[in-house]
LUMTORDO-87603 format. One record per residue (C-alpha): residue number from 1; x, y, z; residue in one letter. Coordinates in pm, whole numbers, plus 50000, padded with zeros to 5 digits. Layout:
N
  pos     xx     yy     zz  code
  NUM      X      Y      Z     a
...
//
This chain:
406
  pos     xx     yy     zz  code
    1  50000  50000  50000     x
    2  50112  50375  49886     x
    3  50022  50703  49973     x
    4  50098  50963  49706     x
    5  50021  51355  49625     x
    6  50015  51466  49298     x
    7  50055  51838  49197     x
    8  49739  51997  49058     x
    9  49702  52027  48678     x
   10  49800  52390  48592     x
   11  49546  52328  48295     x
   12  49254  52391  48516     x
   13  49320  52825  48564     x
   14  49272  52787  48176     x
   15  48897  52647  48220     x
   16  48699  52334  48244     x
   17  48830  52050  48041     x
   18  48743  51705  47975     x
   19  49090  51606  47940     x
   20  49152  51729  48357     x
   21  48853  51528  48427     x
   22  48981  51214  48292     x
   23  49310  51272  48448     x
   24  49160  51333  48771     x
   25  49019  50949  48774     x
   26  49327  50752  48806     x
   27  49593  51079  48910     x
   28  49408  51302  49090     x
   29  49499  51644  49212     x
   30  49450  51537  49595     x
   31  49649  51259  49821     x
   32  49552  50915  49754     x
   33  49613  50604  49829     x
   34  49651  50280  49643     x
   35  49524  49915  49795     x
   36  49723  49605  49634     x
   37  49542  49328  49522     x
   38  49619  49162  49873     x
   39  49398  49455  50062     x
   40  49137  49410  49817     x
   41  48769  49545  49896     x
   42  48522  49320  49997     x
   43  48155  49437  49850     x
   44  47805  49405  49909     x
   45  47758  49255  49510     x
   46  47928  48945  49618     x
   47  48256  49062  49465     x
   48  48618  49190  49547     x
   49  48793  49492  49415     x
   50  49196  49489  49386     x
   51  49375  49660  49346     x
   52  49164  49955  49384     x
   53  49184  50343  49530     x
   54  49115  50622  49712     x
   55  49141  50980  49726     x
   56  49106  51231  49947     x
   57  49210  51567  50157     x
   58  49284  51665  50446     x
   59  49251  52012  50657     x
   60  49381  52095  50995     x
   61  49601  51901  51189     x
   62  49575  51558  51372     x
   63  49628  51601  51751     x
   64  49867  51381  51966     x
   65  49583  51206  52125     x
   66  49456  51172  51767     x
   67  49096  51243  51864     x
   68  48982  51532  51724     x
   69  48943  51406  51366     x
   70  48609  51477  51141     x
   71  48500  51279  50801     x
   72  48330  51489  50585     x
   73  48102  51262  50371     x
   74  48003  51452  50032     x
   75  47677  51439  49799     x
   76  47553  51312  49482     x
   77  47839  51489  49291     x
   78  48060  51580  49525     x
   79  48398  51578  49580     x
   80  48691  51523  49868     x
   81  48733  51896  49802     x
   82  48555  52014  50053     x
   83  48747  52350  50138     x
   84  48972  52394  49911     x
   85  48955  52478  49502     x
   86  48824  52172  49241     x
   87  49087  52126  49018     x
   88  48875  52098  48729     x
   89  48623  52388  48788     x
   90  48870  52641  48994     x
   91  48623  52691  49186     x
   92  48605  52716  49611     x
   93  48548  52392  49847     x
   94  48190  52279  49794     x
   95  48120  52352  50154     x
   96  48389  52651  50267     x
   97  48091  52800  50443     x
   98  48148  52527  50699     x
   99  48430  52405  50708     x
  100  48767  52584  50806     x
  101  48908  52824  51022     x
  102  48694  52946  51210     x
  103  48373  52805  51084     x
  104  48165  52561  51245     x
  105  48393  52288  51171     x
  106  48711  52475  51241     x
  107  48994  52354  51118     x
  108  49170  52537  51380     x
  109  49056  52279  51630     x
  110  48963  51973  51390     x
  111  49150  51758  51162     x
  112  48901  51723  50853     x
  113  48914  51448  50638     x
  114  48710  51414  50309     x
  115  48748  51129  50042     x
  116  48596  51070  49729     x
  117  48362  50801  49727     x
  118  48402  50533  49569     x
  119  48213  50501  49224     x
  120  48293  50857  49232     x
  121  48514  51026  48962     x
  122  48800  51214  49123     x
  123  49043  50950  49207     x
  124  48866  50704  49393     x
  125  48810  50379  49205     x
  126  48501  50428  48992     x
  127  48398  50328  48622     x
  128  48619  50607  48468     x
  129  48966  50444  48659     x
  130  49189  50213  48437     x
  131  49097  49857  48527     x
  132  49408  49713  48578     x
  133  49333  49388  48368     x
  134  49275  49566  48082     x
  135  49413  49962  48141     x
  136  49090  50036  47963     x
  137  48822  50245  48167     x
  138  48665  50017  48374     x
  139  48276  50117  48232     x
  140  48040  49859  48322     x
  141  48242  49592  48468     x
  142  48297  49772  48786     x
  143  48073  49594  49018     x
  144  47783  49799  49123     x
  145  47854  49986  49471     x
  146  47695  50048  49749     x
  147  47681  50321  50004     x
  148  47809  50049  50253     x
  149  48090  49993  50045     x
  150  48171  50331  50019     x
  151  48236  50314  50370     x
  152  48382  50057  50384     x
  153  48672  50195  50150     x
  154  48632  50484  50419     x
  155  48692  50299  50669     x
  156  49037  50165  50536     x
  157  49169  50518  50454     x
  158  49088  50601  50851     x
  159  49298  50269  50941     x
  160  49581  50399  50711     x
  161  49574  50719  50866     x
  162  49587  50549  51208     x
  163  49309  50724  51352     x
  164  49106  50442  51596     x
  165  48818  50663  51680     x
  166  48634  50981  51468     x
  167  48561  51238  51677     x
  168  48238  51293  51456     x
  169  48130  51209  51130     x
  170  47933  51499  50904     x
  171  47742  51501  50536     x
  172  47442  51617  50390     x
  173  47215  51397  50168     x
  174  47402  51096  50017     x
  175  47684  51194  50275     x
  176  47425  51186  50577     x
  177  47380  50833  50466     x
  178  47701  50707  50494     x
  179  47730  50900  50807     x
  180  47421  50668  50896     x
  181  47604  50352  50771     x
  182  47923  50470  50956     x
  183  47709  50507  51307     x
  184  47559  50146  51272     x
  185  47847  49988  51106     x
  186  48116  50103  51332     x
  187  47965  50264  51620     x
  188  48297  50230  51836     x
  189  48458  50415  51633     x
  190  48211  50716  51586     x
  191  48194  50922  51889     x
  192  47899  51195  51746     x
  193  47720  51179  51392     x
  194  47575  51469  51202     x
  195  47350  51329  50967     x
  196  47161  51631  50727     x
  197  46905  51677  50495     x
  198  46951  51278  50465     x
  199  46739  50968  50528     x
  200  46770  50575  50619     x
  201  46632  50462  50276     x
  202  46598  50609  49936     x
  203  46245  50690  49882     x
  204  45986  50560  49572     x
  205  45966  50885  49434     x
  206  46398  50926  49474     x
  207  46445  50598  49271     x
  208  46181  50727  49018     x
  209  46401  51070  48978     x
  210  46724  50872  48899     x
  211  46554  50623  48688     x
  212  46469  50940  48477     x
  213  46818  51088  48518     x
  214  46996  50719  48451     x
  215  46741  50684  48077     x
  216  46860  50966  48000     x
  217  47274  50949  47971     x
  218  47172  50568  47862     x
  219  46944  50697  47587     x
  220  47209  50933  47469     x
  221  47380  50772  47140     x
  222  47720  50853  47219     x
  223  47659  50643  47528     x
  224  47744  50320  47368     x
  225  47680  50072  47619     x
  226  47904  50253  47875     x
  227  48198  50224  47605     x
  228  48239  50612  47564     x
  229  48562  50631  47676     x
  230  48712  50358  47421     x
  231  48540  50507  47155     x
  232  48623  50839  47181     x
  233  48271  50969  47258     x
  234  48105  51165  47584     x
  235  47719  51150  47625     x
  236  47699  51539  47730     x
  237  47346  51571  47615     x
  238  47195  51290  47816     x
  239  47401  51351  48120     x
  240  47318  51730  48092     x
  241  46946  51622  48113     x
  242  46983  51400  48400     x
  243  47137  51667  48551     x
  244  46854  51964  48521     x
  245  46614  51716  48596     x
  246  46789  51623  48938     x
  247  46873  52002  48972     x
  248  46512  52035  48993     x
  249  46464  51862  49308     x
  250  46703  52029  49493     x
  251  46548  52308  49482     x
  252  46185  52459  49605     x
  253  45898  52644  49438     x
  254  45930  52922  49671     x
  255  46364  52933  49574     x
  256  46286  52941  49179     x
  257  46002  53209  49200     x
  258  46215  53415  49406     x
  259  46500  53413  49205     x
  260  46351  53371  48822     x
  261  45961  53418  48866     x
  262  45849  53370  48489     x
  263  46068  53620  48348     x
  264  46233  53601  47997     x
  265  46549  53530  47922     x
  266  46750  53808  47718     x
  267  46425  53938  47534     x
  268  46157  54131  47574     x
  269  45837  53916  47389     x
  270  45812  53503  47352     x
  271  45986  53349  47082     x
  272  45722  53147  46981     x
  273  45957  52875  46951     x
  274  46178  52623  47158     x
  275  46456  52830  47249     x
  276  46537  52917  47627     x
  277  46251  53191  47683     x
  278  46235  53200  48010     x
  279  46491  53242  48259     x
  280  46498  52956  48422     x
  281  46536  52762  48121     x
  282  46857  52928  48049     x
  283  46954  52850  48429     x
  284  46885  52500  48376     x
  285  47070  52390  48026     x
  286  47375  52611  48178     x
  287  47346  52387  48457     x
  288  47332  52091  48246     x
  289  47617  52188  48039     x
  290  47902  52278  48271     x
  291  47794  51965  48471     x
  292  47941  51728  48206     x
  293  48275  51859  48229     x
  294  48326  51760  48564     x
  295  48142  51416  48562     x
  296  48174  51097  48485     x
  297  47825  50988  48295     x
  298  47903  50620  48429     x
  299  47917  50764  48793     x
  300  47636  50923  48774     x
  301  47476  50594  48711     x
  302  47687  50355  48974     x
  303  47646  50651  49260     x
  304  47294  50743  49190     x
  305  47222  50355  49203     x
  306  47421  50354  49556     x
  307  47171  50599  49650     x
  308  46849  50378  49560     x
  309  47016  50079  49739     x
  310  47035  50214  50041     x
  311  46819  50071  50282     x
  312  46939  50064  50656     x
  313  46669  49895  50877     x
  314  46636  49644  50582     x
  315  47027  49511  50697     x
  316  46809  49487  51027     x
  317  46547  49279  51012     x
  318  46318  49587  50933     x
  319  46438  49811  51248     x
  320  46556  50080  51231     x
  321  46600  50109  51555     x
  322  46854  49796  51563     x
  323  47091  49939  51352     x
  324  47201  50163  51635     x
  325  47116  49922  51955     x
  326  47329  50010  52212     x
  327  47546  50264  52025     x
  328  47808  50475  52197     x
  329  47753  50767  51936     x
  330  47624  51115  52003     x
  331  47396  51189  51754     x
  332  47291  51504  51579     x
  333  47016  51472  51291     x
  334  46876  51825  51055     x
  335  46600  51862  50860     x
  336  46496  52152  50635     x
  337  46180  52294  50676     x
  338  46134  52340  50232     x
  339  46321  52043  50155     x
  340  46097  51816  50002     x
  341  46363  51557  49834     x
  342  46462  51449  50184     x
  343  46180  51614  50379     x
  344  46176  51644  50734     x
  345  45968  51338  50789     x
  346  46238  51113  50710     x
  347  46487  51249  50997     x
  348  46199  51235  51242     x
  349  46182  50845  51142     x
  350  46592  50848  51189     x
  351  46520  51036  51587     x
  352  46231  50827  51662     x
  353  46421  50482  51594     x
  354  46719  50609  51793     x
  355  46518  50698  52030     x
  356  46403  50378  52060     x
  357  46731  50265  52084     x
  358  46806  50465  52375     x
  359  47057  50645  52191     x
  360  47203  51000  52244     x
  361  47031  51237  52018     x
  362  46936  51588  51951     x
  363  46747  51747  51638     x
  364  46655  52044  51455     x
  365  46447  52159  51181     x
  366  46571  52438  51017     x
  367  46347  52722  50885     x
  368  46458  52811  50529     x
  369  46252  52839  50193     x
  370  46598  52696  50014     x
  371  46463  52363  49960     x
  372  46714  52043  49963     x
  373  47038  52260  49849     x
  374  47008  52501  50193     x
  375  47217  52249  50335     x
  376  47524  52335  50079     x
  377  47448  52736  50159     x
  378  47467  53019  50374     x
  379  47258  52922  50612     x
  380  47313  53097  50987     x
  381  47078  52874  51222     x
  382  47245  52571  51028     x
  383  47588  52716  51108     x
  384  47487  52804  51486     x
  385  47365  52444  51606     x
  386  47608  52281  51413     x
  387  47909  52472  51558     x
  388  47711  52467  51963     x
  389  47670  52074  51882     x
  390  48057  52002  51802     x
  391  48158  52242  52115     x
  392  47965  52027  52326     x
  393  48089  51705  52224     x
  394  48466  51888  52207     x
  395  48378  51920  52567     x
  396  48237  51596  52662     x
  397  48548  51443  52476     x
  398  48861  51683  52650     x
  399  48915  51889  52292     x
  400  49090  52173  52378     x
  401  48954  52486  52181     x
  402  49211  52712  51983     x
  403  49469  52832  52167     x
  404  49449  52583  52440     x
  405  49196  52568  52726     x
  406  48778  52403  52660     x
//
């Protein structure tokens, strides 16, 4: 086993380009790691993956005691750059509103870990990374993943680091359910869990969305049976759907009035035709388009099917509530008040089964018309319980604060 850190690609202050992307599956921009094929990866389809990868970043610094580290778990299309610029994009950490110094996860105080997942596209083994019995794209013949695997492969990268115990484990939507999977998997080695915006199952209507979004790339021509790579072809168009379609849910009526209302895009009349008329239109193909630069169209298929896998009291029996029997973990769960992808029904069935489990937990809804992205934004309460919740179990755990003392 090797741990490595490549230099970013200068290519990326010049603009998006597929070319970074692809280099960013197998030699990415962040430390990784490399498992032979005697450490292979055990998964849920019944198979093993060896040698395989992962990548990741890391903020802060590791204390002597080596208990103050945090795992950041990331979304749908997220990234292990969670504070610090995407090499491929240029642009800021997808959450540098929360974590760093100073913020509610302060990096002053925590060591923050965040890894791509695995599936993913940044330099954790996924469909994109050269399978190394062909050094072809792996495509298809990756075995299907699951979010239990990815934490699995998380779990390995916090053995390599030597770290016994997390001090807590954060993410929002697909990340708050592998912080879910951590807390029943390995509650020993969780001491609090900050599960947002996130649920124990994927819901009907979820699956249905990524069905749409998965037709889509697979519909596209240039999709060729998950081939693309070897033939020299991207699906942009059908990914670039998937993508507006999902985009849609992330948001709420309330968020796309207020910021496009019905108002026309660059003219002053209709077109009478099929061009972007309205705003929001525009909003949504620009979304589409700059999406496919940075993502893997076979990723968006193995993570989104991740996502409809997951099913936690299912591994129980049915319980939910036996997934975290007699856990150890401090638990913090948030819901969003206009978040109706994840809505706040769905944490209250996380709190009542630990509950019932007798389990340490607090929770709170958040007031914010934002919809399922507020977790990713600006958002002050979010900041304020989050930060008062970590303090607290600082305390309870002998963290010193920054600068010494608790």
């Amino acid at each position: 086993m090797t741990s490595t850190t490549s230099k970013a690609d200068e290519s990326g202050s010049e603009g998006v380009t597929r070319l970074v992307a692809q280099n960013e599956a197998d030699n990415p921009s962040s430390k990784k790691i490399v498992f032979g094929a005697d450490q292979a990866l055990a998964l849920d389809a019944g198979e093993e993956l060896g040698p395989w990868q992962i990548a990741y970043e890391t903020y802060g610094t590791l204390n002597a005691e080596r208990t103050n580290a945090v795992l950041v778990c990331h979304a749908l299309t997220g990234d292990q750059y969670v504070a610090s610029q995407n090499p491929i994009t240029g642009k800021p950490g997808w959450w540098s509103h929360m974590v760093g110094p100073g913020r509610p996860v302060d990096t002053d105080k925590y060591f923050v870990i965040c890894a791509n997942v695995l599936g993913g596209c940044l330099g954790t083994t996924g469909p994109a990374s050269a399978n190394p019995a062909t050094g072809k794209p792996w495509g298809l013949d990756l075995p299907v993943v699951t979010i239990r695997d990815m934490v699995r492969s998380q779990a390995r990268l916090i053995d390599h680091l030597g770290i016994d115990t997390l001090f807590a484990v954060i993410g929002g939507s697909m990340g708050g359910m592998q912080v879910l999977q951590w807390a029943a998997s390995y509650p020993e080695r969780v001491f609090s869990a900050l599960p947002i915006a996130a649920a124990a199952r994927h819901s009907s209507q979820n699956i249905a969305f990524h069905e749409v979004g998965r037709q889509a790339v697979m519909a596209d021509p240039n999709w060729a049976g998950g081939a693309y790579h070897e033939k020299g072809l991207r699906p942009s168009k059908g990914l670039a759907v998937a993508r507006m379609a999902a985009h849609i849910t992330y948001l709420s009526d309330a968020a796309l009035h207020r910021k496009f209302g019905r108002n026309l895009q660059d003219r002053e009349a209709i077109s009478f035709g099929f061009d972007a008329d309205f705003q929001i239109e525009s909003y949504l193909r620009h979304q589409g388009m700059t999406f496919v630069d940075r993502f893997d169209p076979n990723s968006y298929l193995y993570v989104t099917r991740a996502m409809d896998y997951f099913d936690l009291a299912a591994d129980y029996g049915g319980s939910l509530a036996r997934a975290f029997l007699h856990s150890p973990t401090r638990f913090f769960v948030m819901s969003f008040t206009s978040d109706w992808l994840f809505p706040t029904v769905e944490s209250k069935v996380v709190v009542k089964a630990l509950n019932a489990a007798a389990a340490n937990v607090s929770f709170v809804e958040v007031e914010s018309d934002r919809g399922h992205d507020a977790f990713l934004l600006d958002e002050p309460e979010m900041f304020r319980t989050i930060r008062g919740f970590l303090t607290g179990a600082a305390n309870a755990r002998g963290i010193p604060a920054p600068g010494g003392g608790l």
